[in-house]
C-alpha positions as CSV (number, residue, x, y, z in Angstrom):
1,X,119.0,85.8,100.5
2,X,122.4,87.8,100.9
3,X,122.3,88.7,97.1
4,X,119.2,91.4,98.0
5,X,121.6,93.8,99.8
6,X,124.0,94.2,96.7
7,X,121.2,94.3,94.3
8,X,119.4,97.2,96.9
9,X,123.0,99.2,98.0
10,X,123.6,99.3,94.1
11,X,120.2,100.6,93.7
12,X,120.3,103.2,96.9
13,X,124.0,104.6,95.3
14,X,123.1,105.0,92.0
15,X,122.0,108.4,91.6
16,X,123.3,111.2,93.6
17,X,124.4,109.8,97.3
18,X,122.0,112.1,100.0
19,X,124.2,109.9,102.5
20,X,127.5,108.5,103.0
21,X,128.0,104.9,102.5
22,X,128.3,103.8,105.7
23,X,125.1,105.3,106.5
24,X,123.2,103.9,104.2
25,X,124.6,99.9,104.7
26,X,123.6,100.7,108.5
27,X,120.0,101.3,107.5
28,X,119.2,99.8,104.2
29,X,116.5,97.5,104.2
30,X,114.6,95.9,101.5
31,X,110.8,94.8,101.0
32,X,108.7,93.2,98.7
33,X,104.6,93.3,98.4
34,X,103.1,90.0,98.1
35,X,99.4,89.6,96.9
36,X,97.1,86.8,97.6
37,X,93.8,85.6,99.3
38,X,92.4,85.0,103.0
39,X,89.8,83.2,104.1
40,X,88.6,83.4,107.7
41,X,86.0,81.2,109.7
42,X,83.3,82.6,111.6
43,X,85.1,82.3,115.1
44,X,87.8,84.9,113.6
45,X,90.8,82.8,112.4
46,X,92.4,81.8,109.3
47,X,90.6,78.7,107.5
48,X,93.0,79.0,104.3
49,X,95.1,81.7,102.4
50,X,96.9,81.4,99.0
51,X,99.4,83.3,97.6
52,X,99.5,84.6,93.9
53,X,102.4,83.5,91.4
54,X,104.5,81.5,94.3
55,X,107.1,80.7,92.4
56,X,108.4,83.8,92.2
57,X,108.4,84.5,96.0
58,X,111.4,83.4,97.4
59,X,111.3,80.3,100.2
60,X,112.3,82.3,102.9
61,X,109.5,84.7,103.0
62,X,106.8,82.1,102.1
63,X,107.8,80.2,105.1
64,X,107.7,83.6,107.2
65,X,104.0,83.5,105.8
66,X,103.5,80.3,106.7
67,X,104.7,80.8,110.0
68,X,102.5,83.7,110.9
69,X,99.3,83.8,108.8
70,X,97.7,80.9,110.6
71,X,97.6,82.1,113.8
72,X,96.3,85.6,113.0
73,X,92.7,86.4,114.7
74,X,90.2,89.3,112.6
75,X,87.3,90.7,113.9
76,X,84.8,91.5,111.2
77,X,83.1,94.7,110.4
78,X,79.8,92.8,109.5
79,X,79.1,89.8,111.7
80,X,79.9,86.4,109.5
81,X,78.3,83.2,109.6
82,X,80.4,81.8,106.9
83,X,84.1,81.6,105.9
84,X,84.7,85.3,104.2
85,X,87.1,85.2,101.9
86,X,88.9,88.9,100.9
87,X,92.4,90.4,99.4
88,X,95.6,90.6,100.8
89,X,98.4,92.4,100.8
90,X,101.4,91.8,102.6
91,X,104.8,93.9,102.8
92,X,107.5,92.1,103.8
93,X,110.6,93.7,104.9
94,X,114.4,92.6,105.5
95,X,117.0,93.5,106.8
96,X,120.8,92.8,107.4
97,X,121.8,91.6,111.1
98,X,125.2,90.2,110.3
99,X,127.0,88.8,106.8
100,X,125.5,85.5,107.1
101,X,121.9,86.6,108.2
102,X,118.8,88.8,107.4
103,X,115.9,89.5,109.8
104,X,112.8,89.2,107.9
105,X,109.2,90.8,108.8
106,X,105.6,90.8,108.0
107,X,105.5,94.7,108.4
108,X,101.8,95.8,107.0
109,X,98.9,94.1,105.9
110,X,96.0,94.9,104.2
111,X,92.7,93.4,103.1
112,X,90.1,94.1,100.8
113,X,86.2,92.9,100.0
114,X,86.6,89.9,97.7
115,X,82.7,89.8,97.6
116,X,81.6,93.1,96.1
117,X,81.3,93.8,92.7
118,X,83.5,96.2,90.8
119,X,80.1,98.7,91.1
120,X,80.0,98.4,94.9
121,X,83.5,100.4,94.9
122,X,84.8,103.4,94.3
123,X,86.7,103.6,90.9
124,X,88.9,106.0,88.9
125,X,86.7,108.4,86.1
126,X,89.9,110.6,85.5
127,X,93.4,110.7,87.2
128,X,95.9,112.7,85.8
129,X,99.0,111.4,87.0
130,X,101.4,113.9,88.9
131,X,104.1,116.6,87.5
132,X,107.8,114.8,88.1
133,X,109.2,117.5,90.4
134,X,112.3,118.6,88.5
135,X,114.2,118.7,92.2
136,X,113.3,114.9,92.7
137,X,114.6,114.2,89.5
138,X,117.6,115.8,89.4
139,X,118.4,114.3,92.9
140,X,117.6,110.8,91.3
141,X,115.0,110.6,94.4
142,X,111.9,108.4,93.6
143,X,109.4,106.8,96.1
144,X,105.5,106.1,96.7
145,X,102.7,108.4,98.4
146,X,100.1,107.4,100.1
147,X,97.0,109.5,99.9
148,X,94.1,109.2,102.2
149,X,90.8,110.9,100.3
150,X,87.2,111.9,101.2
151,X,85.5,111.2,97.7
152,X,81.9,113.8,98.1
153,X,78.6,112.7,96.0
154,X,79.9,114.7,93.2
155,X,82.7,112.4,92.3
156,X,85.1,114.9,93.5
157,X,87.8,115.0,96.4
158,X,86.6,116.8,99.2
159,X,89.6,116.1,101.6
160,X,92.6,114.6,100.6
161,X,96.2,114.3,103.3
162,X,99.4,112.2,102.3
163,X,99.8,109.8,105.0
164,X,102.6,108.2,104.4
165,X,106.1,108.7,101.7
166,X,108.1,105.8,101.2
167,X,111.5,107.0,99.4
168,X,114.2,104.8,97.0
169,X,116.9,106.8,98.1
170,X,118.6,107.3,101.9
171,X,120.0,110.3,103.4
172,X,120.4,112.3,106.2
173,X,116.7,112.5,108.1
174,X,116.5,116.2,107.2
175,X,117.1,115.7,103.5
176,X,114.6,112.2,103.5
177,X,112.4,114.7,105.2
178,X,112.2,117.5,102.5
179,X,112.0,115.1,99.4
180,X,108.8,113.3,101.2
181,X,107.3,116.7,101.3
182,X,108.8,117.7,97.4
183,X,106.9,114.6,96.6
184,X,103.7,114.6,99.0
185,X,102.8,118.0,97.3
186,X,102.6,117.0,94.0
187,X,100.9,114.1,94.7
188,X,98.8,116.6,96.6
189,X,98.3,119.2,93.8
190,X,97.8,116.5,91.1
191,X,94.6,114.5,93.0
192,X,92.9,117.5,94.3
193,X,92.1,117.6,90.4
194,X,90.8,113.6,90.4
195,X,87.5,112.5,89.7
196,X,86.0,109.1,90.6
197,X,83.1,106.9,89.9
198,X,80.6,106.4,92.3
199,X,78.9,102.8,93.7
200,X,76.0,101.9,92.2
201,X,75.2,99.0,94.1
202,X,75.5,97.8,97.6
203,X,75.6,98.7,101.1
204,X,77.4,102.0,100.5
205,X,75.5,103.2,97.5
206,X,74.2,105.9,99.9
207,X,77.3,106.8,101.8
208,X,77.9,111.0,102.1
209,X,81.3,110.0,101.3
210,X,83.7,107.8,100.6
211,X,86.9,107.6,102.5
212,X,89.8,105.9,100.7
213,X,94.1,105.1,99.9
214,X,95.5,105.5,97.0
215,X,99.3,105.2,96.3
216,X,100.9,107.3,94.2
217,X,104.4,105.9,92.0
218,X,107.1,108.6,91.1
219,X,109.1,106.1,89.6
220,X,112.5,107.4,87.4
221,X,112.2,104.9,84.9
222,X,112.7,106.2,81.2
223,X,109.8,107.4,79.7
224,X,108.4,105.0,76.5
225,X,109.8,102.1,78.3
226,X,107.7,99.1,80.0
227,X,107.3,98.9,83.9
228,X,109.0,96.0,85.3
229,X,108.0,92.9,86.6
230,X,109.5,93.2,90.5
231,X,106.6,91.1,91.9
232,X,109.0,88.1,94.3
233,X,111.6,90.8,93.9
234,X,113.5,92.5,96.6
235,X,113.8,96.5,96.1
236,X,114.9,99.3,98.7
237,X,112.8,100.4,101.2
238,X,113.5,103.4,103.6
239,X,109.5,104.0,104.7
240,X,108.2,107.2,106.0
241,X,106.4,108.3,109.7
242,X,102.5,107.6,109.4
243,X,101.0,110.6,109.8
244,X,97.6,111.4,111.6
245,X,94.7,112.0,108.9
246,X,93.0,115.6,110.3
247,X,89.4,114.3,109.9
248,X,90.0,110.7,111.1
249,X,91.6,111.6,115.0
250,X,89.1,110.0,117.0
251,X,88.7,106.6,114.6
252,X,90.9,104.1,114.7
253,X,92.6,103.2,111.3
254,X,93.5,99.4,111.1
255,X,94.9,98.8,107.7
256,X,98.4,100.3,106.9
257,X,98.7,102.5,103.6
258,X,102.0,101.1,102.6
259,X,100.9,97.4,101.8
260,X,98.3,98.8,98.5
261,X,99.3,97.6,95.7
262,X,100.1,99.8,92.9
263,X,97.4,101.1,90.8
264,X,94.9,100.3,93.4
265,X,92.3,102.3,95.4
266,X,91.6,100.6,98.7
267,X,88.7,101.5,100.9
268,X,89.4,103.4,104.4
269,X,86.4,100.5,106.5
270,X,87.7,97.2,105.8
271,X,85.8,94.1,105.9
272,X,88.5,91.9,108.0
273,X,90.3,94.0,111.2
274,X,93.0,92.0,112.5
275,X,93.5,92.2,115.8
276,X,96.6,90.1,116.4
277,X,100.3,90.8,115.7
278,X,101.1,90.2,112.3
279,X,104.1,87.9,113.5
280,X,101.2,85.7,114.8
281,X,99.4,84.8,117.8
């Protein structure tokens, strides 16, 4: 398990150093998403989950999984009378207590409809992906946005706020500060211009709107060249303050943005609320 914190320092220090060394081994962290399955029982708890590709996770954070999935309570959005089965998306994150030991974490979860079809969603029509900022770049800065949206009946974003910037690179809070806003904003400028597919079938084919996260991956990797496999893999993590979404103050949002997945779009009204710690009951 040590070997992460060499592979992630060597990682944090290889473009220009926003902080001194010492800083950084005090707070470097790593994480890892892991993907998989839930299934709950009517009564709220956990009947089964799997996880996808085990063998690549390593033992340590299965038997974290193991330790605190089963004793996890949900409450449903739609009452159940059968075992509901739906996505999910775990971030796992460690870090460094002494030389000999890491303290690992379930730190966000998130769960999506395993029962709707792909037309019962809202799905990409056009996304442009963002301008590099040349700033980022140049600082060797790279990290993931999370945007909350309002999708209108048009196909078009009506509202759209960065909730949350995850970095790759430490430095002193006021420099980690400015490159999550370099980045927000063109995430920002880039999605204002997205358009999206609509449902077609199902319960919210009639929604006004359609509230939903989308990460967004500036990612310094050479352009031309395939995106690596880090699924079971440990890579930095130096996550951002969760900000408050302007028109969602008085609702109460239950999933956390930074466990999507890559790629993904994941709907703002999940199925499954958890209610209990994600250590476990």
């Amino acid at each position: 398990m040590k070997r992460w914190i060499a592979v992630a320092f060597c990682t944090l220090m290889a473009g220009v150093a926003l902080a001194g060394a010492s800083d950084v081994r005090k707070t470097a962290e790593a994480t890892m998403l892991v993907t998989g399955w839930i299934e709950v029982a009517p009564d709220g708890g956990v009947y089964n989950y799997t996880l996808d590709r085990p063998e690549r996770i390593p033992p340590s954070v299965t038997d974290l999984i193991k330790n605190s999935v089963p004793g996890w309570k949900f409450n449903f959005a739609q009452r159940a009378d059968a075992i509901q089965r739906a996505k999910m998306s775990l971030r796992i994150v460690a870090k460094p207590i002494d030389d000999q030991h890491d303290a690992l974490r379930i730190n966000s979860a998130s769960f999506g409809d395993a029962n709707a079809d792909a037309t019962e969603h809202v799905t990409y029509k056009d996304r442009q992906p963002p301008r590099y900022p040349q700033e980022a770049v140049q600082a060797r800065v790279d990290g993931t946005v999370f945007l909350f949206m309002r999708v209108n009946r048009q196909g078009q974003v009506q509202d759209v706020a960065v909730e949350q910037v995850n970095l790759g690179a430490y430095g002193r809070e006021a420099q980690m500060h400015h490159f999550r806003e370099v980045l927000g904003n063109a995430a920002l400028e880039a999605a204002k211009k997205w358009t999206y597919n609509l449902p077609t079938t199902g319960k919210h084919v009639l929604d006004s709107y359609w509230d939903v996260r989308v990460p967004v991956n500036f990612n310094l990797r050479v352009a031309g060249t395939p995106r690596e496999d880090t699924y079971g893999k440990w890579e930095p993590y130096i996550p951002g303050p969760r900000e408050v979404i302007p028109w969602q103050q008085n609702k109460l949002q239950q999933s956390s943005p930074d466990a999507i997945p890559a790629g993904s779009i994941s709907s703002a009204d999940q199925p499954l609320q958890l209610m209990t710690a994600l250590g476990g009951a």
